[in-house]
C-alpha positions, 0 to 999 in steps of 0.5 A: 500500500505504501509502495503505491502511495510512494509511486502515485506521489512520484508519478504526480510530481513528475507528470505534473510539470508538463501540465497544461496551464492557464497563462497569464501576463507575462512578467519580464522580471521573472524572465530577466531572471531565468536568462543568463548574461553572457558577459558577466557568465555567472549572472541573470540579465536582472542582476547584470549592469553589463551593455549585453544585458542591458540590450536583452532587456530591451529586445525581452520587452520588445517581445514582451510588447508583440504578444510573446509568451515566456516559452517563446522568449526563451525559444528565441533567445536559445535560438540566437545566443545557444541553449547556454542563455536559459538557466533552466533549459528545455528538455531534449535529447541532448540533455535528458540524462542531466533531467532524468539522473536526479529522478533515478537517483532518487528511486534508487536512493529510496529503495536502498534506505527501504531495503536496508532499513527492512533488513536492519529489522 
């Protein structure tokens, strides 16, 4: 029964990012955010004084103003600059391992404490 309880909670977990969702207003500040600069390397374009991330805010807002949504924002911007831009990338084939490794360390990492507090007993 718990075995079930554990699989359904984890499948939910799992399934439940690729949900469909109601969009709302997109927020540039949470995109300025999730796009790196390129320039300073270690920060988001929000925290960057950099020229490089002063001009992305501009063409993000541009965007913003034409109708874009947030997917299709990170979609130009990894089209033009490389996936590298985007702190949280899409999954594709290329990098599936980096999204399913935490996943399958996870199962594993649960089913051995399982066993091995089942044998401790």
């Amino acid at each position: 029964m718990k075995l079930n309880i554990f699989l359904f909670l984890f499948l939910f977990t799992f399934f439940s990012k690729f949900s469909f969702a109601v969009e709302v207003a997109t927020d540039p500040n949470i995109i300025y955010k999730n796009l790196r600069c390129l320039v300073c390397q270690g920060q988001s374009i929000s925290d960057s004084n950099s020229d490089f991330a002063q001009s992305i805010k501009l063409v993000v807002k541009d965007l913003i103003d034409e109708g874009k949504s947030e997917e299709e924002i990170y979609r130009f911007m990894s089209d033009k600059y490389g996936s590298w831009i985007v702190f949280k990338p899409e999954f594709n084939i290329q990098n599936s391992v980096l999204w399913i490794l935490p996943y399958i360390v996870l199962i594993f990492g649960g089913f051995f404490i399982f066993t091995f507090l089942k044998k401790r007993q």
